[in-house]
PQR file of N, CA, C, O and H, with PARSE charges and radii, in Angstrom:
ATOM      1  N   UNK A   1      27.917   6.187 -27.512 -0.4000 1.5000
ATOM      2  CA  UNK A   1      28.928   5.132 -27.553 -0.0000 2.0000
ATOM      3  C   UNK A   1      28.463   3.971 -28.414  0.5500 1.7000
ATOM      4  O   UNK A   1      27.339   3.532 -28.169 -0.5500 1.4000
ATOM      5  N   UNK A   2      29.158   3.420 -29.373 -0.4000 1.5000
ATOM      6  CA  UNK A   2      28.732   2.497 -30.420 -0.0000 2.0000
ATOM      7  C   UNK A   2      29.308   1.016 -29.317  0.5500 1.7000
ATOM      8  O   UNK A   2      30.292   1.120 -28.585 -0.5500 1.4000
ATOM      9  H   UNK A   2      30.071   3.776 -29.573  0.4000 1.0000
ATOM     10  N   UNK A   3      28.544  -0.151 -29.411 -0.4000 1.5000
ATOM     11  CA  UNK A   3      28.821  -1.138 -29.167 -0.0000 2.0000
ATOM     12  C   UNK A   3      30.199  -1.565 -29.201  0.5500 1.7000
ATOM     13  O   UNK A   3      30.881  -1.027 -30.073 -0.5500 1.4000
ATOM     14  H   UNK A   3      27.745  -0.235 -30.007  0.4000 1.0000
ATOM     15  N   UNK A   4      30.719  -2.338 -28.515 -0.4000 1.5000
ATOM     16  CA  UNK A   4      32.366  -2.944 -28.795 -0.0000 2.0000
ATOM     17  C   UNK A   4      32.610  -3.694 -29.602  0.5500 1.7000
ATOM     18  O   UNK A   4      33.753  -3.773 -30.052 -0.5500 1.4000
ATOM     19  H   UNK A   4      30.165  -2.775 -27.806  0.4000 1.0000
ATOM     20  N   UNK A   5      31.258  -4.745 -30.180 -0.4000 1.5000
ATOM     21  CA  UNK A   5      31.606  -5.888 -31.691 -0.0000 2.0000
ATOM     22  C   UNK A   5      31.255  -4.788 -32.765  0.5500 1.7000
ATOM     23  O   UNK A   5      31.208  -5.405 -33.829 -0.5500 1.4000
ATOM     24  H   UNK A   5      30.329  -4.680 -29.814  0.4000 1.0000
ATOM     25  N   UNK A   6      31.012  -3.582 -32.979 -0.4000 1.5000
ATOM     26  CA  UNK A   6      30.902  -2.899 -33.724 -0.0000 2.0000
ATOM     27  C   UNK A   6      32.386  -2.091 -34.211  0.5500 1.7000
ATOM     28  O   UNK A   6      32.922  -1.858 -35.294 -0.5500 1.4000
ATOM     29  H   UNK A   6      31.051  -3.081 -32.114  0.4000 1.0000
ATOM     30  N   UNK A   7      32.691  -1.830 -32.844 -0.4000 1.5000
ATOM     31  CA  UNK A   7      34.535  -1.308 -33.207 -0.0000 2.0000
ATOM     32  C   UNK A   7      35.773  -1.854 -33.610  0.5500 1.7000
ATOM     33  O   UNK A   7      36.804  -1.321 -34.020 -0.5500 1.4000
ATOM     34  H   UNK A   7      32.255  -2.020 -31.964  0.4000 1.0000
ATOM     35  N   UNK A   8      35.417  -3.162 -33.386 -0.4000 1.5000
ATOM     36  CA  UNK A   8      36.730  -4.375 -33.351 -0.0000 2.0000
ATOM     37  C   UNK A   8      35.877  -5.103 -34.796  0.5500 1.7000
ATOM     38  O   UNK A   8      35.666  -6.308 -34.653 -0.5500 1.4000
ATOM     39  H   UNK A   8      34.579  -3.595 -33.053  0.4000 1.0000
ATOM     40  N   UNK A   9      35.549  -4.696 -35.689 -0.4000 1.5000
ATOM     41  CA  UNK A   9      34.634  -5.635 -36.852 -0.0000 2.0000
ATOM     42  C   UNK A   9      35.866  -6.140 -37.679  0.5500 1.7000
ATOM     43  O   UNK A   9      35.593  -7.008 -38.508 -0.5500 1.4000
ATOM     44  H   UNK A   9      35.721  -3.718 -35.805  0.4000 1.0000
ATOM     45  N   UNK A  10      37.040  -5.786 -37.605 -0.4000 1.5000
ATOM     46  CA  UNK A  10      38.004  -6.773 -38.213 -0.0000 2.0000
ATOM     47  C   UNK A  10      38.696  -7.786 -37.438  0.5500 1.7000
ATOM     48  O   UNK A  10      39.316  -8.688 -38.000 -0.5500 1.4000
ATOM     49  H   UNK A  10      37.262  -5.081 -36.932  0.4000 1.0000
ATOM     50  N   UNK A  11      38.599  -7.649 -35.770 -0.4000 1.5000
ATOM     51  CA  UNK A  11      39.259  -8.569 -35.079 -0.0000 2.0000
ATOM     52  C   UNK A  11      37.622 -10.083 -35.347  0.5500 1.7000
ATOM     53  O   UNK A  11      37.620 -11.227 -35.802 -0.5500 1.4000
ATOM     54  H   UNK A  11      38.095  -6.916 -35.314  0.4000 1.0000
ATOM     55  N   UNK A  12      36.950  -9.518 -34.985 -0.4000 1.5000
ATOM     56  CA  UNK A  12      35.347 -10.132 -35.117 -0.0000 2.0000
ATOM     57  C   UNK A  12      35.274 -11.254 -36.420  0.5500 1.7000
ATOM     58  O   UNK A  12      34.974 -12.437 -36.261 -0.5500 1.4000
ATOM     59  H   UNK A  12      36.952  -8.589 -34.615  0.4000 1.0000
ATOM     60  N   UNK A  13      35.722 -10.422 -38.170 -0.4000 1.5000
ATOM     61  CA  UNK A  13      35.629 -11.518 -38.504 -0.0000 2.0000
ATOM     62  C   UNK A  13      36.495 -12.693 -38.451  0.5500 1.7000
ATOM     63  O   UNK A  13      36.219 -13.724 -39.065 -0.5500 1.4000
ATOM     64  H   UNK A  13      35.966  -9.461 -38.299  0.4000 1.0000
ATOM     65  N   UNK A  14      37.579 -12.551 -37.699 -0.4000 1.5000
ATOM     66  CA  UNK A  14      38.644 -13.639 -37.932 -0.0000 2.0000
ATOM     67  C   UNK A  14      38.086 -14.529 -36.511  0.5500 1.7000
ATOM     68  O   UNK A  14      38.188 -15.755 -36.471 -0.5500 1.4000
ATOM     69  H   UNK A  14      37.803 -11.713 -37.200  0.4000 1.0000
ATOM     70  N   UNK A  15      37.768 -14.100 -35.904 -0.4000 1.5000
ATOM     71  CA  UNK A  15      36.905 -14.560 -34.488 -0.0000 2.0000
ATOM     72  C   UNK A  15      35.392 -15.883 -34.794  0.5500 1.7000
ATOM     73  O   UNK A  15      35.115 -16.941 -34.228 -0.5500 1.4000
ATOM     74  H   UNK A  15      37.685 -13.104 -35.937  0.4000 1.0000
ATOM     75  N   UNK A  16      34.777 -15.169 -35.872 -0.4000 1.5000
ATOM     76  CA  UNK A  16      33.682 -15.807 -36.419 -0.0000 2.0000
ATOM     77  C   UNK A  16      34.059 -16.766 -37.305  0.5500 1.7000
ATOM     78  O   UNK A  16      33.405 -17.808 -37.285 -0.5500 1.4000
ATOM     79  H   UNK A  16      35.002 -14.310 -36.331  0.4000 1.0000
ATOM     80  N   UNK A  17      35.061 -16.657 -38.169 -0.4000 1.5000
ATOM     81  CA  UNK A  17      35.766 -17.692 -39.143 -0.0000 2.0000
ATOM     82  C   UNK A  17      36.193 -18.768 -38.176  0.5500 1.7000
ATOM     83  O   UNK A  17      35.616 -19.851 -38.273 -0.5500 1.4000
ATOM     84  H   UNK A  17      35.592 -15.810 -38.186  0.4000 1.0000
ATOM     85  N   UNK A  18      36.933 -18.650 -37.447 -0.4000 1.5000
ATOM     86  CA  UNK A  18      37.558 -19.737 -36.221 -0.0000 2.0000
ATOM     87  C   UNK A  18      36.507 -20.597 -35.514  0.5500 1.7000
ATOM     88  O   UNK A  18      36.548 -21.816 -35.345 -0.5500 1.4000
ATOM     89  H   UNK A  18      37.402 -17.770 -37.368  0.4000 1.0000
ATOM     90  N   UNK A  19      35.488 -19.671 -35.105 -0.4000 1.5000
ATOM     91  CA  UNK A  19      34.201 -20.722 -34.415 -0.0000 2.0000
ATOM     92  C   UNK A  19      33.410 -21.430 -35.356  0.5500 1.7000
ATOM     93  O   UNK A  19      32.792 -22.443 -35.028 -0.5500 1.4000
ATOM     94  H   UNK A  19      35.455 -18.681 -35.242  0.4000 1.0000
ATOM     95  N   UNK A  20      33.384 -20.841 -36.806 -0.4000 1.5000
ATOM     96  CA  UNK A  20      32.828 -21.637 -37.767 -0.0000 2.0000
ATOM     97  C   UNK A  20      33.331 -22.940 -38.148  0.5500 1.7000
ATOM     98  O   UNK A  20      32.678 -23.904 -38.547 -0.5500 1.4000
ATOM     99  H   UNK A  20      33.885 -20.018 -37.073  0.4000 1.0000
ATOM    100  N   UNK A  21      34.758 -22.825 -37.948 -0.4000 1.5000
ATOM    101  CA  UNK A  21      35.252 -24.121 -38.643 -0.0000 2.0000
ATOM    102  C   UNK A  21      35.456 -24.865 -37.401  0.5500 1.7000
ATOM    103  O   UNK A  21      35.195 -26.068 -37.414 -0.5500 1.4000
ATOM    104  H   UNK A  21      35.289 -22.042 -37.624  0.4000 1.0000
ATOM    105  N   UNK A  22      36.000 -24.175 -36.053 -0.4000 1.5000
ATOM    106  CA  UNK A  22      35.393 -25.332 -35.023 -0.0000 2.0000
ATOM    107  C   UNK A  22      34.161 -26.024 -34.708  0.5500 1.7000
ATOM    108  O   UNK A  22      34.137 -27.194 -34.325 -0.5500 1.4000
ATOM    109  H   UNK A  22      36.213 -23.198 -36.042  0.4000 1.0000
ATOM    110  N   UNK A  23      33.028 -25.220 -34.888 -0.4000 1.5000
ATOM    111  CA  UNK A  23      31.604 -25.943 -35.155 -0.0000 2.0000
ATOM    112  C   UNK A  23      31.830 -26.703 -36.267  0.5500 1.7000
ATOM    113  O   UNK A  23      31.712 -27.826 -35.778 -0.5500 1.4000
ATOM    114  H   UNK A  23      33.047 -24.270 -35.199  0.4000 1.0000
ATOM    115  N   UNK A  24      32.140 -26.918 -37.748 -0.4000 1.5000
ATOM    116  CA  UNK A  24      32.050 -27.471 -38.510 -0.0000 2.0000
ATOM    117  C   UNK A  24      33.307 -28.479 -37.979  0.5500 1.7000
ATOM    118  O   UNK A  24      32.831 -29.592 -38.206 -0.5500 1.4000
ATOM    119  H   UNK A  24      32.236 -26.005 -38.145  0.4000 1.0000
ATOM    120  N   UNK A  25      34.560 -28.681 -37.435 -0.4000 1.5000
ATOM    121  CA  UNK A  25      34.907 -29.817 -36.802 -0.0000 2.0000
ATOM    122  C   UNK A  25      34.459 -30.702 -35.842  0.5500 1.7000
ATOM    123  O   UNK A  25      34.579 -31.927 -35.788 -0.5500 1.4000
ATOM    124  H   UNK A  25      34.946 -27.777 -37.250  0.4000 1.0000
ATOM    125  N   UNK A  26      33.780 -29.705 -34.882 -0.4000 1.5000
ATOM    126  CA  UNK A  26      32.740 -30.526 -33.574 -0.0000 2.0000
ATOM    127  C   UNK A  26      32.274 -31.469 -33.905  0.5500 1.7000
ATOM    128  O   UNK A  26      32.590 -32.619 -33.600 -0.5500 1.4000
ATOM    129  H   UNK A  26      33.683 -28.711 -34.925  0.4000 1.0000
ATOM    130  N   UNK A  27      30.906 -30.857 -35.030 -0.4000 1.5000
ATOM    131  CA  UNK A  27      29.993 -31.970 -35.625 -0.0000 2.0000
ATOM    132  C   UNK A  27      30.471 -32.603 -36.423  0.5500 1.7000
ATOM    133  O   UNK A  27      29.988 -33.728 -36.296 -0.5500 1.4000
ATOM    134  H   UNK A  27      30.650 -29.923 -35.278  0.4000 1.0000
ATOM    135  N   UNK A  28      31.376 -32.586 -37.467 -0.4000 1.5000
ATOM    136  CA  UNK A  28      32.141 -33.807 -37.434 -0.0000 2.0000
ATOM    137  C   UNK A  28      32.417 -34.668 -37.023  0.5500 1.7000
ATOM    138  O   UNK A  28      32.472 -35.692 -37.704 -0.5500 1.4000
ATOM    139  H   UNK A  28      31.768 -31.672 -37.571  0.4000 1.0000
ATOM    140  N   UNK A  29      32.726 -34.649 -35.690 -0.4000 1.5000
ATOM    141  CA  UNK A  29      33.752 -35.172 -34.849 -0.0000 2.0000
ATOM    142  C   UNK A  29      32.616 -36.347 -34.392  0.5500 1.7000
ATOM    143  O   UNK A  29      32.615 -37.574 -34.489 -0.5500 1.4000
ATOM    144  H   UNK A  29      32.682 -33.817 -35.137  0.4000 1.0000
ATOM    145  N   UNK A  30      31.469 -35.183 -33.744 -0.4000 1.5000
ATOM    146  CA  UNK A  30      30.594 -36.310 -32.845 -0.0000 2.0000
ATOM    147  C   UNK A  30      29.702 -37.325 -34.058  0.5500 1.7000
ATOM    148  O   UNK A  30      29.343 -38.483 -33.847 -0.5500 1.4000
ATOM    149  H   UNK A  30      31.470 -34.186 -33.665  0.4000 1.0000
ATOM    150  N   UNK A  31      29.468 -36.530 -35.361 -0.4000 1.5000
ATOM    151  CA  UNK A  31      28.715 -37.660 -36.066 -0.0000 2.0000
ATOM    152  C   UNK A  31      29.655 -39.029 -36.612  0.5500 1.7000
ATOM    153  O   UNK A  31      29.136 -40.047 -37.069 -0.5500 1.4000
ATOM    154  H   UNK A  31      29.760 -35.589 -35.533  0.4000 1.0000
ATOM    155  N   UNK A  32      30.887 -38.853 -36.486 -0.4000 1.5000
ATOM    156  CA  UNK A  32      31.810 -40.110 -36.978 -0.0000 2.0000
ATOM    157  C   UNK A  32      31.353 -40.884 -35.540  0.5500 1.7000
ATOM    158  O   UNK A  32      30.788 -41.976 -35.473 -0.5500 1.4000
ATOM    159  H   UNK A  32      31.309 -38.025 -36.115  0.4000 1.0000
ATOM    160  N   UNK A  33      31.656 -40.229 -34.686 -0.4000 1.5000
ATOM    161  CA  UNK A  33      31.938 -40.752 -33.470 -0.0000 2.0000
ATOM    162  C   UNK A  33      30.918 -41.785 -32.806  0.5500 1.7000
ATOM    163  O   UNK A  33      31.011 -42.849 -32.194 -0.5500 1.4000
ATOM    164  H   UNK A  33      32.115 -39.342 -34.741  0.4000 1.0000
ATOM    165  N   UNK A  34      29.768 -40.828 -33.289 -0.4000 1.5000
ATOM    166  CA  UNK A  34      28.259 -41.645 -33.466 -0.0000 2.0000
ATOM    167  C   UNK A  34      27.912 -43.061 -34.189  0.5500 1.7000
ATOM    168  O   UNK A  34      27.322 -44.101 -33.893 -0.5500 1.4000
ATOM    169  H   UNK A  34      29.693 -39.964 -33.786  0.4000 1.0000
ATOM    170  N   UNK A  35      28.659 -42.479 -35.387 -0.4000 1.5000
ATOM    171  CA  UNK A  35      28.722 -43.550 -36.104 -0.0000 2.0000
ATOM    172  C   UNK A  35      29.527 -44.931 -35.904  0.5500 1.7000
ATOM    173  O   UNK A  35      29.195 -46.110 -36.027 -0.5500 1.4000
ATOM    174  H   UNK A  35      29.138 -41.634 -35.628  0.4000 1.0000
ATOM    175  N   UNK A  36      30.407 -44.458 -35.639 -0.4000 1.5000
ATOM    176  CA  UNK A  36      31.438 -45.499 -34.916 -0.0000 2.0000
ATOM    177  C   UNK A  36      30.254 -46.447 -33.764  0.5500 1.7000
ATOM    178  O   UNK A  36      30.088 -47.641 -34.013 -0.5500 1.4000
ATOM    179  H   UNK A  36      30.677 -43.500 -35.540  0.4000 1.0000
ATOM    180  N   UNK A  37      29.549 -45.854 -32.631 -0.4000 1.5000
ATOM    181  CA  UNK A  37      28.558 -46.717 -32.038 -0.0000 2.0000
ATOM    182  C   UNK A  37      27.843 -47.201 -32.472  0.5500 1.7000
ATOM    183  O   UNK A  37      27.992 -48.422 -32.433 -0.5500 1.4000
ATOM    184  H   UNK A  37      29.684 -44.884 -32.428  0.4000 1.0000
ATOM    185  N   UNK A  38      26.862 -46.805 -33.025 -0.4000 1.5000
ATOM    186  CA  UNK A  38      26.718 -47.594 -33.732 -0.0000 2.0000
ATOM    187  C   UNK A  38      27.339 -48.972 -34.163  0.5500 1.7000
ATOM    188  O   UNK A  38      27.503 -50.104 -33.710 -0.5500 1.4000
ATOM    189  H   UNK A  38      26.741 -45.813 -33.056  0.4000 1.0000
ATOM    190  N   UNK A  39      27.503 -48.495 -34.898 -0.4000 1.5000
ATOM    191  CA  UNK A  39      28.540 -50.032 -35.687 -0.0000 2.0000
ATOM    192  C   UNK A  39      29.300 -50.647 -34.656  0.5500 1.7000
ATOM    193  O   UNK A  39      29.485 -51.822 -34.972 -0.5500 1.4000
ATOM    194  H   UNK A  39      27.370 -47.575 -35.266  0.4000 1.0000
ATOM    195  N   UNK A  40      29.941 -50.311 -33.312 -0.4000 1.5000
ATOM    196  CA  UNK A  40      29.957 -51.430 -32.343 -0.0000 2.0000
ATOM    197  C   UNK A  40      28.630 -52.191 -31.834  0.5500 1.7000
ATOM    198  O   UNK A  40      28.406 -53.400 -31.773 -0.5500 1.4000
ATOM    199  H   UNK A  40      29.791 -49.357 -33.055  0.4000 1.0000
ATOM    200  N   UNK A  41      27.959 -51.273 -31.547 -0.4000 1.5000
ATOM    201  CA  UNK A  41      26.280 -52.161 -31.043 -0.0000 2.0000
ATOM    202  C   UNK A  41      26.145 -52.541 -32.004  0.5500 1.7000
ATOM    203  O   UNK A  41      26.299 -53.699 -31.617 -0.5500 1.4000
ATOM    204  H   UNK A  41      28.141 -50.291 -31.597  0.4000 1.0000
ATOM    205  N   UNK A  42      25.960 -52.669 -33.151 -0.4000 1.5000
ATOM    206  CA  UNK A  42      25.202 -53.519 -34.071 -0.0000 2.0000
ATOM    207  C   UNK A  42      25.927 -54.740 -34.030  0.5500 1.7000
ATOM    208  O   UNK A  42      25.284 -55.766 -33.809 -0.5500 1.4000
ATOM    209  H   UNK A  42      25.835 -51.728 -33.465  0.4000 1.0000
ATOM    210  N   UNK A  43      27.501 -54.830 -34.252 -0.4000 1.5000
ATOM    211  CA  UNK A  43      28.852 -56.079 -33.778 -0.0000 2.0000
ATOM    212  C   UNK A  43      28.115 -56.700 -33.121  0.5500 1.7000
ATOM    213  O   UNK A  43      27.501 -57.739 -33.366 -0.5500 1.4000
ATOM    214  H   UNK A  43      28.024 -53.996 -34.431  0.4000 1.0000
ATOM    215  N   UNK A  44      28.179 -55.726 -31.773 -0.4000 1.5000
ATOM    216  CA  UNK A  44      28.114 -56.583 -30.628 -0.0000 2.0000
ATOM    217  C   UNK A  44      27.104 -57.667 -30.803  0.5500 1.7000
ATOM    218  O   UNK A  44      27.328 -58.845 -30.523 -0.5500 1.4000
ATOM    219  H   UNK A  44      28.678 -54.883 -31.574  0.4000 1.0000
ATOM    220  N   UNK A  45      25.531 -57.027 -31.471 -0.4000 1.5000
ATOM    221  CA  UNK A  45      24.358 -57.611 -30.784 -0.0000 2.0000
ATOM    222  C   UNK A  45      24.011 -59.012 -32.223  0.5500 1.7000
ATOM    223  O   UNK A  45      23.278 -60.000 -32.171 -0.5500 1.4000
ATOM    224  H   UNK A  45      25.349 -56.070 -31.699  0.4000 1.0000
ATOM    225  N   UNK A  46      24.903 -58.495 -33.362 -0.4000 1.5000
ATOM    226  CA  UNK A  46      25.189 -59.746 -34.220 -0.0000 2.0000
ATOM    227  C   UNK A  46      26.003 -60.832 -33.369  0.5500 1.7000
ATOM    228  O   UNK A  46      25.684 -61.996 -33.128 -0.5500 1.4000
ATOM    229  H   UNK A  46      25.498 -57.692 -33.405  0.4000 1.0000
ATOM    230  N   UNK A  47      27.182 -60.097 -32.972 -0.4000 1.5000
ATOM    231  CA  UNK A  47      27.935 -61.256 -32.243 -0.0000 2.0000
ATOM    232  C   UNK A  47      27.197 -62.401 -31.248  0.5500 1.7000
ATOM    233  O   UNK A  47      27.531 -63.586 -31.240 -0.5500 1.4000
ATOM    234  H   UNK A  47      27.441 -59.151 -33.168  0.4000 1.0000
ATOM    235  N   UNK A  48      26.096 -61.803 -30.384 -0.4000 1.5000
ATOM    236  CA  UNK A  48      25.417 -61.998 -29.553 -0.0000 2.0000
ATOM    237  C   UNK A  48      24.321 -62.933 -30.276  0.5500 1.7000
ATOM    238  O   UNK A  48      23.681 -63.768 -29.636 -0.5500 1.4000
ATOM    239  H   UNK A  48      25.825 -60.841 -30.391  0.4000 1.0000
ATOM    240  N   UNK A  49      24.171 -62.750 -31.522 -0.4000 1.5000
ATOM    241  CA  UNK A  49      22.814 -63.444 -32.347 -0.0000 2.0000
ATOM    242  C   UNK A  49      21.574 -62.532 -32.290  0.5500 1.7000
ATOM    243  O   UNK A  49      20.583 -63.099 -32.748 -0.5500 1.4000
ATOM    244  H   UNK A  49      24.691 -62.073 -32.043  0.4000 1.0000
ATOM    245  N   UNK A  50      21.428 -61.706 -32.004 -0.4000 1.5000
ATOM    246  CA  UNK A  50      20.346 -61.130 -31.523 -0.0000 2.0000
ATOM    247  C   UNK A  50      19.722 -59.736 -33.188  0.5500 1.7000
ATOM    248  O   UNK A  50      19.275 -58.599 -33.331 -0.5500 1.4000
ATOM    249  H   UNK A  50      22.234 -61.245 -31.631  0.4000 1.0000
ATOM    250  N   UNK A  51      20.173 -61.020 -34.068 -0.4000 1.5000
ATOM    251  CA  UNK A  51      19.487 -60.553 -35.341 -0.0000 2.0000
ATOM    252  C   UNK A  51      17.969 -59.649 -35.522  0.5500 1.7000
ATOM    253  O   UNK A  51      17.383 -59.619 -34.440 -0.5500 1.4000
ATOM    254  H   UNK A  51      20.536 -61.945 -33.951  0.4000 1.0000
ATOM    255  N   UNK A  52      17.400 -59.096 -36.361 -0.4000 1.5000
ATOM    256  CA  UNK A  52      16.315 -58.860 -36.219 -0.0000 2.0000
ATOM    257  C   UNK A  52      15.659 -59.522 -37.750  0.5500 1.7000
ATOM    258  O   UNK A  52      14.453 -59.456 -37.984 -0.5500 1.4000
ATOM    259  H   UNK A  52      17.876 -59.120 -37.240  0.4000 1.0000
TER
END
């Protein structure tokens, strides 16, 4: 008996294309998102005076 991702290898690549570009949206997502904190804490702690 051959494996089951071996039999379905055309449902598979459209399967692998989809998680690729959701991983490549994820991290997107969280490094803006990151970034975005950033740049409020830094606001904030200017706002605050707390220069370095």
């Amino acid at each position: 008996m051959e494996p089951q991702h071996i039999k379905e290898d055309g449902k598979n690549k459209g399967l692998v294309k989809w998680l690729k570009r959701i991983g490549l949206a994820g991290f997107l997502f969280f490094l803006i998102k990151g970034l975005i904190w950033i740049a409020v804490f830094y606001g904030g702690l200017r706002l605050l005076g707390c220069e370095g």
